[in-house]
C-alpha positions as CSV (number, residue, x, y, z in Angstrom):
1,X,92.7,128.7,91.2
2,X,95.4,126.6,89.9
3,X,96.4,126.4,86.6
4,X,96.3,123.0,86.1
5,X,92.1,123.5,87.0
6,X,91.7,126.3,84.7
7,X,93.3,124.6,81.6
8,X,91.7,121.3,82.6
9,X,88.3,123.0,82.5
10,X,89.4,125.3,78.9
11,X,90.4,121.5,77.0
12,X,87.8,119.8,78.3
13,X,85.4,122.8,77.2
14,X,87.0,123.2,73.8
15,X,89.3,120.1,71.9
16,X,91.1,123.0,69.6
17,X,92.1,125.1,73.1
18,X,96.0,125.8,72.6
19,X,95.7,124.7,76.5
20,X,98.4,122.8,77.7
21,X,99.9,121.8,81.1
22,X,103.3,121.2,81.6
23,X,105.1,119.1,84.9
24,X,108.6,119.1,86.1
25,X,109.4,115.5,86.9
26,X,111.6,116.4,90.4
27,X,110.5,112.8,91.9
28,X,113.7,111.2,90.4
29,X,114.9,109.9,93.8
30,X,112.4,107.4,94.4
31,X,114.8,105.9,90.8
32,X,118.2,106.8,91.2
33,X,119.2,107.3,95.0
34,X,122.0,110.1,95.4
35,X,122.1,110.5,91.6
36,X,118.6,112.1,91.5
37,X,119.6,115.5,91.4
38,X,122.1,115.7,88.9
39,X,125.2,116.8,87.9
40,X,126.1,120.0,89.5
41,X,126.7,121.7,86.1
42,X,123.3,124.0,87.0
43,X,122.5,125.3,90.5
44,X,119.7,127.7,91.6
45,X,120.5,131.4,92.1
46,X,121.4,130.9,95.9
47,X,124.3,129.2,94.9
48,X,126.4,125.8,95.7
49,X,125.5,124.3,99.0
50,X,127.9,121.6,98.3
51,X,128.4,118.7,101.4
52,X,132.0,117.9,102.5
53,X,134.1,115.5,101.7
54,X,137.2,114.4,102.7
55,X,139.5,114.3,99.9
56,X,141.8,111.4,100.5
57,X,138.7,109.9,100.0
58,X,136.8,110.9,97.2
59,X,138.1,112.8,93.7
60,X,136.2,116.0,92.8
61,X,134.4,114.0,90.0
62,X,133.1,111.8,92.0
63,X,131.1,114.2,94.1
64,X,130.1,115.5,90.9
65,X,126.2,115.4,91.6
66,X,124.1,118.0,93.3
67,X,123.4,117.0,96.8
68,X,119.4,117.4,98.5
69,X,119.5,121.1,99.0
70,X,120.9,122.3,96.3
71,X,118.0,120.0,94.7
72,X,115.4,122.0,96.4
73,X,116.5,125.0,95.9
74,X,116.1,124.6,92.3
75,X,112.6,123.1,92.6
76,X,112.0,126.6,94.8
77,X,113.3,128.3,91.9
78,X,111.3,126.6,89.2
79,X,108.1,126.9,91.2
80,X,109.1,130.9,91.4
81,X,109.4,131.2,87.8
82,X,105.5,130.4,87.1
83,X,106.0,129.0,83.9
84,X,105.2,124.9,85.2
85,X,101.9,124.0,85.9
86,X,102.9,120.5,88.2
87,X,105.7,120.1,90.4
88,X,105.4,116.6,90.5
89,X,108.1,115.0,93.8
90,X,108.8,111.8,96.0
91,X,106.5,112.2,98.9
92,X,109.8,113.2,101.3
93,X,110.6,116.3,99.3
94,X,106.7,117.0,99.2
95,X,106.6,116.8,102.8
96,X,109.7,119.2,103.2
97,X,108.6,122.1,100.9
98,X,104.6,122.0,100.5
99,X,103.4,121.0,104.0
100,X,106.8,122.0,106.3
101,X,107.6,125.1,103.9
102,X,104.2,126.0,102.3
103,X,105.9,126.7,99.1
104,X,103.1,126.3,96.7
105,X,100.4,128.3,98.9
106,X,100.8,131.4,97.1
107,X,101.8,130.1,93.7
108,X,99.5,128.5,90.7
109,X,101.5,125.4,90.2
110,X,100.4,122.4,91.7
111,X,102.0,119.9,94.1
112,X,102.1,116.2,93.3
113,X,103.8,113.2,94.6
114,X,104.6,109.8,92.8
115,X,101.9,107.5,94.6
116,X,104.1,104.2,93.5
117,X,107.3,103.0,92.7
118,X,107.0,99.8,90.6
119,X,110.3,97.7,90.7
120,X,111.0,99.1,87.0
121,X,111.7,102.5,88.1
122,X,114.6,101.2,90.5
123,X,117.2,102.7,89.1
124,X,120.1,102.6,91.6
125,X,123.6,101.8,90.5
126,X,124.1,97.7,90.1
127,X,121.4,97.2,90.5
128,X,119.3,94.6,87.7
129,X,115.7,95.4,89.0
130,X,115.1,97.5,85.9
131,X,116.1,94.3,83.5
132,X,113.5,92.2,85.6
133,X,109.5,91.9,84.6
134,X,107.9,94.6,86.6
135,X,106.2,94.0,89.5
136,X,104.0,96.2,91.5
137,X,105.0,98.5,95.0
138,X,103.5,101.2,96.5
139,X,106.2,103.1,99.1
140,X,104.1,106.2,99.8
141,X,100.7,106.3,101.3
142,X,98.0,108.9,100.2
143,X,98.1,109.9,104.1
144,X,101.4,110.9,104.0
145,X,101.0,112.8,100.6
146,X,98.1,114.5,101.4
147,X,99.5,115.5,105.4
148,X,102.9,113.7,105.8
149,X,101.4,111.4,108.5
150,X,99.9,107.9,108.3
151,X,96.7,109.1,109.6
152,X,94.9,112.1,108.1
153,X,92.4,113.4,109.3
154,X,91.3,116.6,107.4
155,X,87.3,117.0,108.7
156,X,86.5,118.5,105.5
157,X,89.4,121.4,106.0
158,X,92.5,122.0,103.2
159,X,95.0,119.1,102.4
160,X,98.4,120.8,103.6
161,X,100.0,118.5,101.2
162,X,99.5,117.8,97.8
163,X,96.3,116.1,97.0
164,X,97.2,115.0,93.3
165,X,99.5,112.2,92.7
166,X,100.8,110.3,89.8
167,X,100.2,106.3,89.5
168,X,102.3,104.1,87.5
169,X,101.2,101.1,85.8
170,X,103.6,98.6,83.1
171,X,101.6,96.0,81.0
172,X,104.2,93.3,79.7
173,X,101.4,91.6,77.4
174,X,101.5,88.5,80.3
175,X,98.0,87.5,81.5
176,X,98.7,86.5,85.0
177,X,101.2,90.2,85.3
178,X,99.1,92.6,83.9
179,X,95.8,91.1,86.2
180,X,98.2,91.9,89.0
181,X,98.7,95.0,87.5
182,X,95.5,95.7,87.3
183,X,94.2,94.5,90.8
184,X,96.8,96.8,92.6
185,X,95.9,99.5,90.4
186,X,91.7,99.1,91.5
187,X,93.0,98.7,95.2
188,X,95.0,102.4,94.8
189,X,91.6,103.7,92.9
190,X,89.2,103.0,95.3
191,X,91.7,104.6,98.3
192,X,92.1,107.5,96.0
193,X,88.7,107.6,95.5
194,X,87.4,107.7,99.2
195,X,89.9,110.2,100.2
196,X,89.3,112.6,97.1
197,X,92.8,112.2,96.2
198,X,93.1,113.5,92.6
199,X,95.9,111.2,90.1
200,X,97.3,111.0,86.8
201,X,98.2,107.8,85.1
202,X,101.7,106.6,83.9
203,X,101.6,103.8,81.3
204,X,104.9,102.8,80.3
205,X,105.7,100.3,77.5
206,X,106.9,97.0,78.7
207,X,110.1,96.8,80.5
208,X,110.8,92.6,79.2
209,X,110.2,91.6,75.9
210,X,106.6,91.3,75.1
211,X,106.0,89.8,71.9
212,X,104.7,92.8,70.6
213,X,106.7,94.4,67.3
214,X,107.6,97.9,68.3
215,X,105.7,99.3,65.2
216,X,102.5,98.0,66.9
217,X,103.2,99.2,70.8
218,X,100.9,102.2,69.6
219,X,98.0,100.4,69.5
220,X,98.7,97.9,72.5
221,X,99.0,100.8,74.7
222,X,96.2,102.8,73.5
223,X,94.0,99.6,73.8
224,X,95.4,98.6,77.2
225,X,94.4,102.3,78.6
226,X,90.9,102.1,77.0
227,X,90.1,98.6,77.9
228,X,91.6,99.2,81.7
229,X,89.5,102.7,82.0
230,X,86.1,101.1,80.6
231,X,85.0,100.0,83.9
232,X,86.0,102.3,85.9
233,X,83.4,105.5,86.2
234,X,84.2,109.0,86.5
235,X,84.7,109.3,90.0
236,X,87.2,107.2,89.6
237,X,89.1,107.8,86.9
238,X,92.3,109.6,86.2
239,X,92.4,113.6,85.8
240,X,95.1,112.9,82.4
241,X,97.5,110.1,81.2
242,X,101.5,110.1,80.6
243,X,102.4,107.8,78.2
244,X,105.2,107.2,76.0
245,X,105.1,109.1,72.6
246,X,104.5,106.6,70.1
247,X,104.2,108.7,66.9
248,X,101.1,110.9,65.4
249,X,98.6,107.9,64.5
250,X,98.9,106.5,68.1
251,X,98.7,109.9,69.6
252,X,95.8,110.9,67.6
253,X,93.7,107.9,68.1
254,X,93.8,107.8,71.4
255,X,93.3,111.6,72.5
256,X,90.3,111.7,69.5
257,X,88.7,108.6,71.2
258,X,87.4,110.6,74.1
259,X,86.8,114.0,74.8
260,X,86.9,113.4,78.2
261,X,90.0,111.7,78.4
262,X,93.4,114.5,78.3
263,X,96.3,112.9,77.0
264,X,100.0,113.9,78.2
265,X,103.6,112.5,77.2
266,X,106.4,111.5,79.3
267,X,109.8,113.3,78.4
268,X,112.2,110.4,78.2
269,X,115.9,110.6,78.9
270,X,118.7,111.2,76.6
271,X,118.5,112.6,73.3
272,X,119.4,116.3,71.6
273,X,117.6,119.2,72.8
274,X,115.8,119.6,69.5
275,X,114.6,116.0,70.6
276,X,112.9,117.5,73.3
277,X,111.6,120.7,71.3
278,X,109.9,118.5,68.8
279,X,108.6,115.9,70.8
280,X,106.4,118.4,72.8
281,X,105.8,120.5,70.1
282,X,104.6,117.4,67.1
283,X,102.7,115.5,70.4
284,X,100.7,118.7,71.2
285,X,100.2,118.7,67.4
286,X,98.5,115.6,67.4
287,X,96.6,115.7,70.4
288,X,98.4,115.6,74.0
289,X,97.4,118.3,76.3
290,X,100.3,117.5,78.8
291,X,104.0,116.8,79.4
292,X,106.0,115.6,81.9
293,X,109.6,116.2,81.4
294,X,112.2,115.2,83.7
295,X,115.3,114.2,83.0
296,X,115.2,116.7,80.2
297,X,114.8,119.4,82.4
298,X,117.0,118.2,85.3
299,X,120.2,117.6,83.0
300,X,119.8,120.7,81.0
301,X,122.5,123.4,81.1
302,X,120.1,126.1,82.2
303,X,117.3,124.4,83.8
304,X,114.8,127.9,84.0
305,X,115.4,128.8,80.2
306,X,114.7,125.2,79.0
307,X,110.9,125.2,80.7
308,X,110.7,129.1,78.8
309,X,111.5,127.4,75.6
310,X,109.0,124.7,76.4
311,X,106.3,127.0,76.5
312,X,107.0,128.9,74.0
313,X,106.6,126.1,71.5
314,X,103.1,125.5,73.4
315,X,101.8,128.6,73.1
316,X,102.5,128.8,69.1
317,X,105.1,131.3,69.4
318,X,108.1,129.8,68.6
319,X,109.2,126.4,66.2
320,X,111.2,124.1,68.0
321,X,114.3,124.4,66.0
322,X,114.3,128.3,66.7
323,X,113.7,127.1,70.0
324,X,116.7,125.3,69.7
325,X,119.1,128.6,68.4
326,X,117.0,130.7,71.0
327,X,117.8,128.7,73.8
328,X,121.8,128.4,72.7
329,X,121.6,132.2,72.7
330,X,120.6,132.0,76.2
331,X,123.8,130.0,76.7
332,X,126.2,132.1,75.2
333,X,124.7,135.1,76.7
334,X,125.1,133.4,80.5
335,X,128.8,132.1,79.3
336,X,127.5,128.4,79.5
337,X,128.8,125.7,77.5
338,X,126.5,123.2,75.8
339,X,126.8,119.9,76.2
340,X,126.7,120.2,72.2
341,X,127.7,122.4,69.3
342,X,124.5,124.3,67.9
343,X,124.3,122.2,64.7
344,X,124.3,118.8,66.5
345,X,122.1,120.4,69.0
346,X,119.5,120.7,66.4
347,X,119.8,117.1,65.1
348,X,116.8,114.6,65.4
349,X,118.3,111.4,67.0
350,X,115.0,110.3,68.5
351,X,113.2,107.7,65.7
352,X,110.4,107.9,67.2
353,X,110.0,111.5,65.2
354,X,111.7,111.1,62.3
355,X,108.7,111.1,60.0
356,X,108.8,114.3,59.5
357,X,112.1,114.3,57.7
358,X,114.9,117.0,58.6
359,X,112.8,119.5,60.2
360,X,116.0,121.3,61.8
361,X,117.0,122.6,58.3
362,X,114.1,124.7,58.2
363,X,114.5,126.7,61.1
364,X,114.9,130.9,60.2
365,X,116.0,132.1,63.9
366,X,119.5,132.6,63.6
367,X,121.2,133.3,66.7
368,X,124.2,135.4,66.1
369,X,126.3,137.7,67.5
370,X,124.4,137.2,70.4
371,X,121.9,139.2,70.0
372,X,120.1,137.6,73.2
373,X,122.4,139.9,75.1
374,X,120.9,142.9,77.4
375,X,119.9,144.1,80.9
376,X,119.2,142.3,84.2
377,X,116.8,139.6,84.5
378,X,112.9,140.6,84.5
379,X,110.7,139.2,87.4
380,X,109.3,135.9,86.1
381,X,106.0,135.9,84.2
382,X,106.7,140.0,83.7
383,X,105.8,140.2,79.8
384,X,104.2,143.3,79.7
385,X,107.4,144.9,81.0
386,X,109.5,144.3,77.6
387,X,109.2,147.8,75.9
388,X,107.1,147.7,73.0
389,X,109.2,148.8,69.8
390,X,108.2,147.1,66.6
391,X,105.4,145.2,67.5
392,X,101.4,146.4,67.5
393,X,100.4,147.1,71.2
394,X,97.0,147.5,73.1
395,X,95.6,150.6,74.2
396,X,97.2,149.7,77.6
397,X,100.5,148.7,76.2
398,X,100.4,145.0,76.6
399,X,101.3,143.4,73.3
400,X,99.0,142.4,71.2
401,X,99.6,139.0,70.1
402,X,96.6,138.6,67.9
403,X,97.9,141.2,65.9
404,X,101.3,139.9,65.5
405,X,103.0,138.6,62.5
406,X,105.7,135.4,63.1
407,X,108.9,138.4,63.0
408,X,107.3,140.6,65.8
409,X,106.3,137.4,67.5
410,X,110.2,136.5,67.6
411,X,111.4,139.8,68.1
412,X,109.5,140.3,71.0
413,X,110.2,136.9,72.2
414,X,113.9,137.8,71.8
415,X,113.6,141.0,73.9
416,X,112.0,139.3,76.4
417,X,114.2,136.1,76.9
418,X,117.4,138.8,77.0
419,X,115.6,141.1,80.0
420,X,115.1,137.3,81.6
421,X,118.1,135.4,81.4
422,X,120.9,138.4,80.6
């Protein structure tokens, strides 16, 4: 079984399951065109598979971005490392890997494909779509999700693609726009729904100016999602959201509403790292069961220990700002420079947050010294091979987390990031 079922089923069966599903957002070409990828700074362990250029041409820097294999081979490597739960791509690259290449056959994360591209997620350079008032599109076809043709026809046996997809909706408080909106949406449901074709819901704030004062967006969107989802019965409806994180009393009103209904976060884009730390972390404090990140993955300096330090903070094992010195350890110990110094690293710049006052002053992890420093890298998902040392073990010599006080819990957490990433 995949992961995402199993924790579906343990949240749904229990509201106060630590539970929680993360998704790489890799679908960033059906925004940004050749940019998607990212800058080259981070490639996969196979290496640069760099395109050629003719220099008279084009400078170095302008060629700076990662081109489509190097792209995959770090989704190959992500989906190796087992810590994801959804590797969420444009329906090309899920054509290329999951049906052509079978890459997810073997593993517990799950394939997914965006299912639509709304005009506010056309990124490409010059362009002014994004500035415009959304309007609805749909460039992939369930069909060619589910078996990368335009007719699928599966008699009852596997879907060789992925058979979960994400659906994107914007409501810009406009009566005539959001029925739109809205009609598209029921057309995609019903399609969805006759070809058991599992989805997840996007709701993104408005894209124009609404009207609405951004203290209140909260409570539009939480009454948009609820008042859109109260006709629509359980066949029908969406296996989790992604929304925007719009603070603790949003986030707790709506994932208390229902039990039924699993709430996740979108990432964002820029930002600090600790941004990213504490938004998963205080979100999955206040009820979301999910997040999405993708640009926050894609433009970090070592993609594979950013996702570690994501789960981490999940599973209650580390704070965000040791998360934060944890992961800059990392850094040092692979001879990578961060995009920033430690102490601005572990500055809160996103607002939306700062209730909670300078958190980053509290952290205790002190990464010195670099005391993340060690042997090769471990297999991925190996955490019974870290030698046990000062930490209580079971009788099998699996650690014993229950057990555990917040040092051994970081000193083991230590030991095992250094045997991962060197």
């Amino acid at each position: 079984m995949k992961s995402l079922d199993t924790k579906l089923a343990q949240v749904k069966a229990d509201r106060s399951s630590r539970s929680f599903i993360i998704a790489d957002a890799k679908d960033a070409d059906m925004a940004f065109g050749v940019r998607a990828p990212g800058p080259r700074g981070y490639l996969a362990a196979r290496g640069a598979r760099p395109a050629t250029f003719s220099p008279e041409v084009w400078s170095r820097e302008e060629y700076g971005h990662r081109n489509l294999p190097e792209f995959l081979d770090i989704i190959r490597e992500v989906v190796k490392q087992g810590v994801i739960d959804i590797m969420l791509m444009s329906a090309y690259v899920n054509e290329q890997l999951t049906i052509k290449e079978g890459l997810f056959r073997d593993s517990h994360v799950t394939p997914a494909a965006r299912a639509n591209d709304t005009t506010d997620v056309w990124a490409v350079r010059h362009g002014c779509y994004t500035r415009e008032p959304v309007q609805t599109f749909r460039s992939a076809s369930i069909d060619h999700i589910q078996c990368g043709k335009l007719d699928c026809d599966l008699d009852g046996g596997e879907v060789p693609g992925a058979n979960l997809g994400l659906y994107s909706v914007t409501f810009i408080n406009d009566l005539d726009h959001d029925r739109d909106t809205l009609l598209a949406f029921k057309e995609f449901r019903e399609e969805a729904e006759r070809k058991k074709f599992r989805y997840f819901l996007e709701v993104f704030d408005p894209n124009t100016a609404s009207g609405i004062a951004s203290e209140k967006m909260g409570e539009f969107i939480n009454d948009k999602i609820i008042r859109s989802l109260a006709g629509v019965a359980g066949a029908g409806r969406p296996t989790f959201l992604k929304i925007v994180y719009h603070g603790p009393r949003s986030m707790e009103e709506l994932a208390q509403y229902d039990p039924n209904l699993v709430v996740g976060i979108l990432g964002g884009g820029a930002g600090t790292t600790y941004d990213a730390f504490k938004l998963i972390h205080d979100a999955q404090k206040y009820g979301a069961r999910v997040a999405l990140f993708g640009r926050k993955i894609n433009n970090a300096e070592h993609q594979l220990a950013f996702i570690e330090m994501l789960r981490l903070i999940t599973d209650g094992r580390i704070s965000p700002e040791e998360a934060v010195r944890a992961y800059h350890g990392v850094l040092q110990a692979r001879k990578i420079k961060p995009k920033l110094p430690l102490e601005q690293d572990l500055e809160l710049t996103d607002q939306t947050m700062s209730y909670d006052g300078a958190a980053a002053a509290r952290a205790t992890v002190s990464i010195q010294n670099n005391p993340l420093r060690g042997s090769a890298p471990e297999p991925a998902g190996a955490l019974s091979s870290v030698t046990a040392s000062n930490w209580p073990a079971l009788p099998n010599g699996r650690p014993d987390f229950d057990r555990m006080n917040p040092e051994q819990r970081r000193s083991y957490d230590q030991q095992r990031l250094t045997k991962k990433f060197g």
